[in-house]
LOSELO-533878 format. One record per atom (N, C-alpha, C): residue in three letters; x, y, z. Coordinates in pm, whole numbers, padded with zeros to 5 digits, always signed. Layout:
REM LOSELO-533878
alaXYZ...
//
This chain:
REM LOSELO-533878
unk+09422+00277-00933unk+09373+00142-00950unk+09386+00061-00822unk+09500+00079-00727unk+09507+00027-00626unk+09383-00008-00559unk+09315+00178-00513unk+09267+00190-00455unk+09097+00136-00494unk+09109+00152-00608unk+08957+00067-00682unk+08941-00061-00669unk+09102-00134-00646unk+09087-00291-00646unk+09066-00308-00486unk+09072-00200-00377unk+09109-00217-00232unk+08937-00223-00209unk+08894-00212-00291unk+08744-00152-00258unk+08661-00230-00318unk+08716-00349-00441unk+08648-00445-00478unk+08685-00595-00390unk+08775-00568-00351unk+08880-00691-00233unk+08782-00665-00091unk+08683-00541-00015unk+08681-00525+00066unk+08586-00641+00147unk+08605-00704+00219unk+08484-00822+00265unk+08472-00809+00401unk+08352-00882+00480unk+08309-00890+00615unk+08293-01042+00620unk+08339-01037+00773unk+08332-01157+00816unk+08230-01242+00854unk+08144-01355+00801unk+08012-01409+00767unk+08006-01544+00892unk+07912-01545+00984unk+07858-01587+01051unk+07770-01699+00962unk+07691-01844+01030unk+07578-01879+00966unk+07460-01853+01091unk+07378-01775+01028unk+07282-01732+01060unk+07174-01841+01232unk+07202-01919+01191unk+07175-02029+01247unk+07245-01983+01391unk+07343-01938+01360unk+07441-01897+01520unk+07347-01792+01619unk+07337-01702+01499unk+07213-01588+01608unk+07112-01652+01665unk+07069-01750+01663unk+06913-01820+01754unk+07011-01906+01878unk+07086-01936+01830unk+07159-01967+01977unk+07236-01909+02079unk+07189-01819+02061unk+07202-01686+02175unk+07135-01636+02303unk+07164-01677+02368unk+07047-01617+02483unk+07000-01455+02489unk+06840-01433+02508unk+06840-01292+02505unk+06884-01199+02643unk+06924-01143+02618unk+06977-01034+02728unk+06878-00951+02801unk+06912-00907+02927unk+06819-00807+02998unk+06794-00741+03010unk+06705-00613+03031unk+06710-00478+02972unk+06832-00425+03065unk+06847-00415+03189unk+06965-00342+03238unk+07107-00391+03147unk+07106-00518+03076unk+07242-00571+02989unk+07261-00432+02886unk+07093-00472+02781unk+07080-00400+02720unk+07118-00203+02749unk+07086-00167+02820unk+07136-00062+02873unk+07292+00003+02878unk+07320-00121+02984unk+07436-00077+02982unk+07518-00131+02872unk+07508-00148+02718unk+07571-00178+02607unk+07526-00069+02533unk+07407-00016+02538unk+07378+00137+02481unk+07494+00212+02535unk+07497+00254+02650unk+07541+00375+02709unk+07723+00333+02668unk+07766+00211+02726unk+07889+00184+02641unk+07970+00219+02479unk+07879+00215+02423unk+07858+00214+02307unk+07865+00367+02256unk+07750+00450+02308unk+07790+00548+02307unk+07861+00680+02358unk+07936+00628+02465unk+08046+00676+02530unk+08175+00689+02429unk+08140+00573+02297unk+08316+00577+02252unk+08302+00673+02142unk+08175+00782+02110unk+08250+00917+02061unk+08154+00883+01872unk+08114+00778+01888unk+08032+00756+01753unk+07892+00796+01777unk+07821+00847+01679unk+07711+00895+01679unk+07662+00803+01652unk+07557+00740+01714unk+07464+00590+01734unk+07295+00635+01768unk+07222+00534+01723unk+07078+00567+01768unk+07065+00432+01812unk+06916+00433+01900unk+06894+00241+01893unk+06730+00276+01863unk+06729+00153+01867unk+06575+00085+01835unk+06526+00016+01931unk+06421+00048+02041unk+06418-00073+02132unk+06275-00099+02030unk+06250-00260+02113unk+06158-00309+02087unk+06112-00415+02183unk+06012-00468+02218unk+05987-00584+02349unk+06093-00667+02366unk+06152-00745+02272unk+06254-00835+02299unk+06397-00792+02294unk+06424-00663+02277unk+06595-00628+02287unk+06611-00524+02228unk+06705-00454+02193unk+06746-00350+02105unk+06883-00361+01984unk+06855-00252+01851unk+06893-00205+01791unk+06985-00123+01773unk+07100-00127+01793unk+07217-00022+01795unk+07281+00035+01682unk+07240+00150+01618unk+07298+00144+01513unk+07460+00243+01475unk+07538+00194+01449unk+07646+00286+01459unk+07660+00400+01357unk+07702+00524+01347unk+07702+00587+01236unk+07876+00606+01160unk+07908+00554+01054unk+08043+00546+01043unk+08080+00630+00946unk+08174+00711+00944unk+08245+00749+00857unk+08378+00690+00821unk+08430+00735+00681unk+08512+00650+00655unk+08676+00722+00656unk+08739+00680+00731unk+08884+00758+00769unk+08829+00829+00908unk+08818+00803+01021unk+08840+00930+01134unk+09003+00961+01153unk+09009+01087+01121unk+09138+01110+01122unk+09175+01109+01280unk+09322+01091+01314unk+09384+01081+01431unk+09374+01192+01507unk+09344+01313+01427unk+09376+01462+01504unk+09271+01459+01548unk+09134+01384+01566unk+09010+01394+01631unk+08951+01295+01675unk+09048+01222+01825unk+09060+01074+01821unk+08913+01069+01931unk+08833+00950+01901unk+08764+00879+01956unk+08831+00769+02048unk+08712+00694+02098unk+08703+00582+02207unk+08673+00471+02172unk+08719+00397+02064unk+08716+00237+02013unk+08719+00150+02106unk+08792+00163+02199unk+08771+00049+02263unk+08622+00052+02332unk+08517+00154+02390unk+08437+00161+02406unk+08346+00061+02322unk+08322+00115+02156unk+08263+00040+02082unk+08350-00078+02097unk+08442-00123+02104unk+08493-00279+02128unk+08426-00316+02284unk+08397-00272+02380unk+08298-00334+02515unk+08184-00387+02460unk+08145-00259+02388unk+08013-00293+02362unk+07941-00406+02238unk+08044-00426+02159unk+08070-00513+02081unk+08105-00672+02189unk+08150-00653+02237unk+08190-00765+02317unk+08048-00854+02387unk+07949-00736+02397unk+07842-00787+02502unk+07682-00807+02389unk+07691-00775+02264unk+07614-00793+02171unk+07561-00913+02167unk+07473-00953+02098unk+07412-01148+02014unk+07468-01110+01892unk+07471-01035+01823unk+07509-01046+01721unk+07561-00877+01664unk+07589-00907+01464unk+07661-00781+01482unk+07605-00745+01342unk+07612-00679+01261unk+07588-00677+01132unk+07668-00552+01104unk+07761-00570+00943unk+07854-00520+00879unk+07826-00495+00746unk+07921-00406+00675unk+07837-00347+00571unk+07878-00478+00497unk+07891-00407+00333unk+07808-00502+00193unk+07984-00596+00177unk+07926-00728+00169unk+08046-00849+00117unk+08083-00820-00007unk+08212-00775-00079unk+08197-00777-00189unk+08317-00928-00259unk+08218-01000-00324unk+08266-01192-00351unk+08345-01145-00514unk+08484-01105-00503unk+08586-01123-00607unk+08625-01224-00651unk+08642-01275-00755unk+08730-01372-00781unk+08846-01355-00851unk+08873-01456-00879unk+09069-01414-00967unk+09072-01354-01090unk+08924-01437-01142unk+08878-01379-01264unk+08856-01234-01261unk+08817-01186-01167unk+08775-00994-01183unk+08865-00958-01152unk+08994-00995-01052unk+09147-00873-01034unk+09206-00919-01205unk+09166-01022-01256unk+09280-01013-01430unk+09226-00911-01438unk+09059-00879-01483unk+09019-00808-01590unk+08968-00691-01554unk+09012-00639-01440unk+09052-00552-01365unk+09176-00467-01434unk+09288-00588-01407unk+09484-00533-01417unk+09462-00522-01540unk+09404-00640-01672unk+09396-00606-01844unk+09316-00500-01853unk+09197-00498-01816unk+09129-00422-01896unk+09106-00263-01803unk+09194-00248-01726unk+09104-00157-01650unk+09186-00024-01697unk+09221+00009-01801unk+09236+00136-01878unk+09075+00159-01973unk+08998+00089-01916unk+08855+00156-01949unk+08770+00208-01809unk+08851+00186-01715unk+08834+00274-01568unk+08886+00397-01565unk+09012+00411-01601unk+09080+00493-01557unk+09117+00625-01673unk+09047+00597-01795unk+09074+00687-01898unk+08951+00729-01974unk+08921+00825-01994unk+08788+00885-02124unk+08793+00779-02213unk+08668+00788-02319unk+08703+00701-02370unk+08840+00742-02498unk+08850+00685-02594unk+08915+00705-02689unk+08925+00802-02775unk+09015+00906-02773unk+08990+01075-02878unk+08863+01094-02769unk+08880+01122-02653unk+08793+01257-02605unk+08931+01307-02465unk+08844+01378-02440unk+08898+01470-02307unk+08823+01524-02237unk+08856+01573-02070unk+08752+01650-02008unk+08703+01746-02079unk+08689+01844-02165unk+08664+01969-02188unk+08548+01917-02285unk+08542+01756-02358unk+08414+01721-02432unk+08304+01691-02336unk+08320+01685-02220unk+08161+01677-02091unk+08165+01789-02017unk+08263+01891-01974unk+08247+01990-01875unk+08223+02087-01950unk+08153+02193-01887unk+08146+02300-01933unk+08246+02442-01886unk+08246+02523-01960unk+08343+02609-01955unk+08370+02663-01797unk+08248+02687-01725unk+08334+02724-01542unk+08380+02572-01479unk+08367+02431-01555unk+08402+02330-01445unk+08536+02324-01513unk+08571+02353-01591unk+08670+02386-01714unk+08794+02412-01620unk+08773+02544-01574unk+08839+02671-01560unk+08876+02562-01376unk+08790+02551-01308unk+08837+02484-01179unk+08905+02375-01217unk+08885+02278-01276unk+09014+02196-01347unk+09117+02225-01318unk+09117+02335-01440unk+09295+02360-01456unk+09322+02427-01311unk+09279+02483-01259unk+09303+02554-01126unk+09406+02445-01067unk+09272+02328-01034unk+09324+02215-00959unk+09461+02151-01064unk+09505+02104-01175unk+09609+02082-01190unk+09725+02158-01194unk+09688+02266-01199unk+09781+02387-01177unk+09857+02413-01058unk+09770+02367-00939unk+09776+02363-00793unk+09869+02287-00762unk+09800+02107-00811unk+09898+02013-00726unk+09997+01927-00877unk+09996+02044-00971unk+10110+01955-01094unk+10050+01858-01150unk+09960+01810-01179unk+09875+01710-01254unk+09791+01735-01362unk+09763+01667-01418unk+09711+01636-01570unk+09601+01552-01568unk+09443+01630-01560unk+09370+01545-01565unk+09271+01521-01746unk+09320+01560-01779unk+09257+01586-01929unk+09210+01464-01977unk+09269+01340-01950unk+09257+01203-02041unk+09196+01146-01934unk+09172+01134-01825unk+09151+01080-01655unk+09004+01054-01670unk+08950+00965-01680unk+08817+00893-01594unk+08819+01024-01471unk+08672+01052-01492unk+08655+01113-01358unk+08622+01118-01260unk+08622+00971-01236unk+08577+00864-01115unk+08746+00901-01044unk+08848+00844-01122unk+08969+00854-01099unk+08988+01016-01052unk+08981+01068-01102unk+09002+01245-01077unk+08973+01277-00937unk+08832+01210-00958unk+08785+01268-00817unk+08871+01158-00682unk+08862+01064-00710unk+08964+00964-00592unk+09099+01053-00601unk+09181+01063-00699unk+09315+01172-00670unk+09331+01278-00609unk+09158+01350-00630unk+09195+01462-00534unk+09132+01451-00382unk+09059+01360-00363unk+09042+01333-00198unk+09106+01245-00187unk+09171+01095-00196unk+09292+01033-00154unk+09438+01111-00139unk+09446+01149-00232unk+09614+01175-00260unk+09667+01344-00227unk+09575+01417-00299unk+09587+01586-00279unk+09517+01598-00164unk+09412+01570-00107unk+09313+01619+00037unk+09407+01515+00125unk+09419+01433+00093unk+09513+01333+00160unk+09394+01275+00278unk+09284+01239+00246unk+09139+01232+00378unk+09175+01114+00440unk+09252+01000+00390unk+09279+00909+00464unk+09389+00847+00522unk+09469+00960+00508unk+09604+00925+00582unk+09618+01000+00710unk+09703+00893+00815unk+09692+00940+00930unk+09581+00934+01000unk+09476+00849+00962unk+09339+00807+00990unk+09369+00695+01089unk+09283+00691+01155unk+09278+00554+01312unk+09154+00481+01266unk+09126+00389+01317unk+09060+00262+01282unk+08931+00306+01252unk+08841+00265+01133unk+08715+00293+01113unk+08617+00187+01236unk+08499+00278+01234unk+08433+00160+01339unk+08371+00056+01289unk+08381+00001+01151unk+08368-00123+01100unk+08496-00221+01141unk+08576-00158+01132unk+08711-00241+01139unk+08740-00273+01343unk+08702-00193+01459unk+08718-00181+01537unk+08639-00323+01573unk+08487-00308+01527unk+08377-00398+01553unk+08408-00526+01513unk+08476-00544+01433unk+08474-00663+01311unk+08592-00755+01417unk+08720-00666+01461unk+08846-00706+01529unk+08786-00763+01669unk+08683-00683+01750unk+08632-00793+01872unk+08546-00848+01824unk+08457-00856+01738unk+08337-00956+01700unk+08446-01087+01679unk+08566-01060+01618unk+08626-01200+01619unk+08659-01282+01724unk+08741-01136+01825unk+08808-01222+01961unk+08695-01250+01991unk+08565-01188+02028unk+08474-01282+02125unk+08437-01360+02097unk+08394-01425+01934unk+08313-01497+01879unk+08200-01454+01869unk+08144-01314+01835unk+08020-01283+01832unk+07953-01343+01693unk+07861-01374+01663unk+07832-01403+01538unk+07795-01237+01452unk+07863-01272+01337unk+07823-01163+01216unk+07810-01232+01081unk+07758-01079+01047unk+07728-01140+00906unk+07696-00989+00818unk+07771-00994+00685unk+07760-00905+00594unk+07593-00840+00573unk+07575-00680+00564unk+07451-00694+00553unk+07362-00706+00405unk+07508-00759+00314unk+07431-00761+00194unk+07525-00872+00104unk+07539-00889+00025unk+07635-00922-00087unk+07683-00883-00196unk+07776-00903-00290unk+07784-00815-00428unk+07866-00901-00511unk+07826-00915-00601unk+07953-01001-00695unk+08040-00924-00806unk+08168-00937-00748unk+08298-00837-00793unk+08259-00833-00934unk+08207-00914-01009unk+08198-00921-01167unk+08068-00813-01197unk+07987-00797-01113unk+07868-00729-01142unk+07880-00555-01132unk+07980-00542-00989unk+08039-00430-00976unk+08126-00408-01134unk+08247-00468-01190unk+08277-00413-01270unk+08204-00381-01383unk+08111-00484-01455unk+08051-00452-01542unk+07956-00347-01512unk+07905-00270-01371unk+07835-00198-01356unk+07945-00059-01373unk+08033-00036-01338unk+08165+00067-01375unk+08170+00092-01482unk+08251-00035-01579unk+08271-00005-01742unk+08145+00017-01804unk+07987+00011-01752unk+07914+00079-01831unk+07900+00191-01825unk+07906+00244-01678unk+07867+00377-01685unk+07951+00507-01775unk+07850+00614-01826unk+07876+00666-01930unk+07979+00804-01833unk+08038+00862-01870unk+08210+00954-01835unk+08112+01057-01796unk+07950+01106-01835unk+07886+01191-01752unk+07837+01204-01626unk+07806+01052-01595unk+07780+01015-01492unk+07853+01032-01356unk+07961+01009-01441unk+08064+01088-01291unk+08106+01228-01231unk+08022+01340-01348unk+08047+01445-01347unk+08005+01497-01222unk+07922+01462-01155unk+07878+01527-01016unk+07968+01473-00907unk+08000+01378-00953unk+08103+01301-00819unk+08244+01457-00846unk+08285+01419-00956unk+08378+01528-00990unk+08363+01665-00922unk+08299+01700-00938unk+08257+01853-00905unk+08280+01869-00750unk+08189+01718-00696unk+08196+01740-00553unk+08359+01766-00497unk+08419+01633-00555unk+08555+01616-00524unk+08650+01774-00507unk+08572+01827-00635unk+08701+01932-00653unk+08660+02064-00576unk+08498+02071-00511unk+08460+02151-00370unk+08545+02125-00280unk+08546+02029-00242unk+08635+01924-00121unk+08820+02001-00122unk+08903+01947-00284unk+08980+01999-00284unk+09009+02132-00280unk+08889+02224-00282unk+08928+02348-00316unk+08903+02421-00177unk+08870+02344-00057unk+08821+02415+00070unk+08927+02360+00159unk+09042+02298+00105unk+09168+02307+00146unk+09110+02177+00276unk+09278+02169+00337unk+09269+02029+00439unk+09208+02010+00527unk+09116+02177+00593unk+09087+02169+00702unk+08903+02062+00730unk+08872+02082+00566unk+08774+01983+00602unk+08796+01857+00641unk+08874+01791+00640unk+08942+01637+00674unk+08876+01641+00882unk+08988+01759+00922unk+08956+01776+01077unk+08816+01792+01126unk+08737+01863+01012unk+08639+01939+01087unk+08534+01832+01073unk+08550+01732+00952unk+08458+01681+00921unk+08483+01512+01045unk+08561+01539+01098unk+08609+01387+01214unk+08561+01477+01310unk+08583+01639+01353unk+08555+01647+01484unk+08377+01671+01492unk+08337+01695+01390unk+08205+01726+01417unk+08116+01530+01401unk+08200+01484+01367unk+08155+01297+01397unk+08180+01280+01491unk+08270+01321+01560unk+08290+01297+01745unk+08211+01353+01846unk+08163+01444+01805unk+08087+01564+01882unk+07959+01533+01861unk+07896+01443+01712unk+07736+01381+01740unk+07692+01497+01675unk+07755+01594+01568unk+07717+01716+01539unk+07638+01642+01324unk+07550+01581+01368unk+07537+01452+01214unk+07511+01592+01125unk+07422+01671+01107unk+07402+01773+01021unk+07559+01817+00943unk+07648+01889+01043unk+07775+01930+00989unk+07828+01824+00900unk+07856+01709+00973unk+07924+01598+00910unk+07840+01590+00753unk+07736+01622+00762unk+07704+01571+00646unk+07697+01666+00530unk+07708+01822+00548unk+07722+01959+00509unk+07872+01917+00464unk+07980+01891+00548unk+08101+01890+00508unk+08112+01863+00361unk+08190+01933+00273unk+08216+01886+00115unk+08341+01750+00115unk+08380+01739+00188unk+08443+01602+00168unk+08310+01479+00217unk+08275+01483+00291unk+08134+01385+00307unk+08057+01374+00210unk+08016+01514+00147unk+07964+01580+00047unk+08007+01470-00095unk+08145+01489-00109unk+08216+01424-00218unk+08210+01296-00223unk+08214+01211-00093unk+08228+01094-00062unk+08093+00992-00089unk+08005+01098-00068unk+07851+01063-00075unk+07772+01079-00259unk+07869+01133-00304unk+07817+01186-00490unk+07907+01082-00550unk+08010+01033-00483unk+08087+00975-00600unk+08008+00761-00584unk+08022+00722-00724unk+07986+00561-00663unk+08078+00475-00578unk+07964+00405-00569unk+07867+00313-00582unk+07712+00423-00548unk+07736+00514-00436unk+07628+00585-00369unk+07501+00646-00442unk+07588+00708-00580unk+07455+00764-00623unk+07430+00654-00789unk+07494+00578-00810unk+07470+00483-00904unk+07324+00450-00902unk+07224+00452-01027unk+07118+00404-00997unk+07051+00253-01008unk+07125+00177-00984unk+07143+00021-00970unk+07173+00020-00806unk+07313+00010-00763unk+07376-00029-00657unk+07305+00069-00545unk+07289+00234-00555unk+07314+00333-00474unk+07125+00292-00430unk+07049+00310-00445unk+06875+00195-00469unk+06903+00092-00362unk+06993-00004-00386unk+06977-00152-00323unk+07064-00133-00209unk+07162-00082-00232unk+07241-00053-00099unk+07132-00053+00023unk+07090+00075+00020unk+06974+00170+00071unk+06889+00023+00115unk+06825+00003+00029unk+06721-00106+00080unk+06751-00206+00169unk+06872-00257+00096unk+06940-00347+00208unk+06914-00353+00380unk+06990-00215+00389unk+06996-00191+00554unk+06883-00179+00570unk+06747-00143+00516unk+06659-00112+00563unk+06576-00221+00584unk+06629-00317+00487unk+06570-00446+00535unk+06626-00525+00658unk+06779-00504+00679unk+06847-00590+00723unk+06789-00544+00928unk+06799-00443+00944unk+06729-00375+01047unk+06621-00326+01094unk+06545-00357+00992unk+06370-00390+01049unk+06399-00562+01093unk+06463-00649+01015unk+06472-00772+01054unk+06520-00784+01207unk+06610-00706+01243unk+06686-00720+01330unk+06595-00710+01463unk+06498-00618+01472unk+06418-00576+01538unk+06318-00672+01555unk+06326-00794+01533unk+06272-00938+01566unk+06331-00991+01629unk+06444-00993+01667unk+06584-01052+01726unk+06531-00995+01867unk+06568-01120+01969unk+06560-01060+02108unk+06739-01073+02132unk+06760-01001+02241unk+06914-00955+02262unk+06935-00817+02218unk+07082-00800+02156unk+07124-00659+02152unk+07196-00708+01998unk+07129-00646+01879unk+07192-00618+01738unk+07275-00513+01739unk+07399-00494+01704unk+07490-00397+01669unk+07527-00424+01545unk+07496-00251+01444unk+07502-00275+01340unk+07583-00128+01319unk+07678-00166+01261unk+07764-00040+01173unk+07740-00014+01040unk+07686+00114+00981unk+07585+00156+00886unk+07651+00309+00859unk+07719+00333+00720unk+07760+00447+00698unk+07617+00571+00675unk+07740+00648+00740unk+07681+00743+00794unk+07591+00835+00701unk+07642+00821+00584unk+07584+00899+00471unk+07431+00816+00470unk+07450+00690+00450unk+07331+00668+00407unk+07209+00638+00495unk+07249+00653+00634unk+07162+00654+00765unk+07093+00806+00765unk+07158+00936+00721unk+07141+01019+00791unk+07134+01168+00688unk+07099+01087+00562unk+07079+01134+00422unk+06941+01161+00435unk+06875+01285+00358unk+06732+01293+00338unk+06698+01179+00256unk+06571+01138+00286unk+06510+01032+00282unk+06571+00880+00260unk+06673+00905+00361unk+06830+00782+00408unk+06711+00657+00494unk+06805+00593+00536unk+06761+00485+00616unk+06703+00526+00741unk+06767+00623+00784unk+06701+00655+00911unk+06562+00724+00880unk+06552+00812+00767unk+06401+00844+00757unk+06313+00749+00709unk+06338+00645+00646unk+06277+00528+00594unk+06163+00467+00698unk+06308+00421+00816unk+06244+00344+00932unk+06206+00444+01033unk+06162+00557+01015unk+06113+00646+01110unk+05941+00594+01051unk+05951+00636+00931unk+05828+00630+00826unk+05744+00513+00842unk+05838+00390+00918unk+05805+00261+00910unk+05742+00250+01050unk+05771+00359+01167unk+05696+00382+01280unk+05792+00308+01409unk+05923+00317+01395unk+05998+00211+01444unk+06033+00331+01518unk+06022+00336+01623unk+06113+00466+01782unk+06249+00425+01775unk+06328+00533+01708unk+06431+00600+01713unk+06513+00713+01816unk+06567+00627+01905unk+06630+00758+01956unk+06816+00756+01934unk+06821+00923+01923unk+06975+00961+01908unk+06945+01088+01884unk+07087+01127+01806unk+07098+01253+01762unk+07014+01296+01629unk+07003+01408+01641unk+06955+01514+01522unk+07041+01474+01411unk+06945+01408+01254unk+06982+01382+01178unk+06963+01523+01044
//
């Protein structure tokens, strides 16, 4: 539950829009040398030029573990020399959604009432189950399998511990010192997220599940492989990886409400951007940039010159 409330608490820091026109535009050698900065610090990035400035888009994953350290401060230069910045989705909690969250949220975290896993899985997802509680001493029988699957990549894969700064969080920390203007690239209201959770039906999570327990079952080394092949610009692997894999099946991502608008969002928010003279820097997870028919194939489709790595 912690970790569900860490994720409804998560927010970006909001600029008024009004700030980006009072920016002077930058020069292409500026522009340049904030590309090449940028991608010196080890993140897989594409840009967008266009007559009046460019498009930087960052590709983020979430946890780079320490054993496969990047160049943040890089993306912090290049952050430094931006007009502006754009960050993922605001999510607007109130006090009212952590109560009914802490009361009610044993309709998160449990089947419903008189059932168990073995009434939605079938007999081989069955059998990997028990494997997995057998493995790490746990009991998932009564468990939401939203929950299941967070236990076994948080806690058993352990994917985010010992992790160094995501490049949302790197960007967000100098967009402040400099005063760059930002702004969330979407919004969400914490009440809409939950009621979108407590509806969904205990099948729905069954693919997130499955992924999760690929992930757990290919042991820790995907954690490393899946940070060093994000350092290396290797986007295919990263996205082959079954912890990416897992990360990318479980919601909000494949929800068919949120996982839809997400998507659209950026795709709106960065064709917009591409009106902007100066240099937009935008941090954009990686899954959904670099997903078949993701954002990045969207705005390819849209005729917008893309350059970077092989998606």
């Amino acid at each position: 539950m912690r970790g569900l409330m860490a994720i409804l608490l998560a927010t970006a820091t909001v600029a008024s829009p009004a700030a980006w026109a009072a920016e002077p535009p930058a020069t292409d050698q500026a522009n340049d040398e904030i590309v090449v900065t940028a991608r010196r610090s080890g993140a897989p990035m594409w840009t967008i030029r266009t007559r009046t400035g460019v498009v930087i888009l960052v590709g983020e994953i979430a946890a780079v573990p320490k054993a496969t350290p990047w160049r943040p401060e890089r993306l912090e230069g290049a952050t430094d020399r931006a007009q502006r910045v754009i960050l993922g989705t605001k999510a607007k909690v109130s006090p009212g959604d952590i109560l009914r969250l802490i009361f009610k949220g044993g309709g998160l975290t449990k089947l419903p009432k008189g059932r168990v896993a073995g009434d939605y899985l079938d007999a081989r997802q069955m059998q990997r189950l028990h494997a997995l509680e057998t493995r790490f001493d746990q009991d998932y029988a009564r468990a939401n399998f939203l929950m299941t699957a967070f236990d076994l990549l948080s806690k058993r894969l352990a994917f985010n511990k010992d992790s160094a700064d995501d490049a949302s969080d790197v960007v967000r920390k100098a967009a402040r010192q400099s005063k760059i203007p930002t702004q969330p690239v979407g919004e969400v209201r914490g009440e809409d997220m939950l009621d979108n959770l407590f509806a969904a039906a205990p099948e729905t999570h069954v693919p997130c599940l499955e992924a999760a327990m690929a992930a757990a079952e290919a042991g820790g080394d995907v954690v490393t492989e899946r940070g060093r092949a994000w350092t290396e610009f290797d986007v295919p692997a990263v996205m082959a990886n079954p912890l990416e894999e897992a990360l990318g099946r479980c919601w909000p991502w494949t929800n068919d409400s949120f996982g839809p608008a997400l998507r659209q969002t950026w795709v709106g928010a960065i064709r917009d951007a591409t009106t902007q003279s100066g240099v937009t820097l935008a941090v954009v997870p990686l899954r959904i940039l670099a997903e078949r028919d993701g954002v990045l194939d969207q705005l390819k489709l849209q005729g917008l010159p893309i350059a970077g790595p092989a998606w």
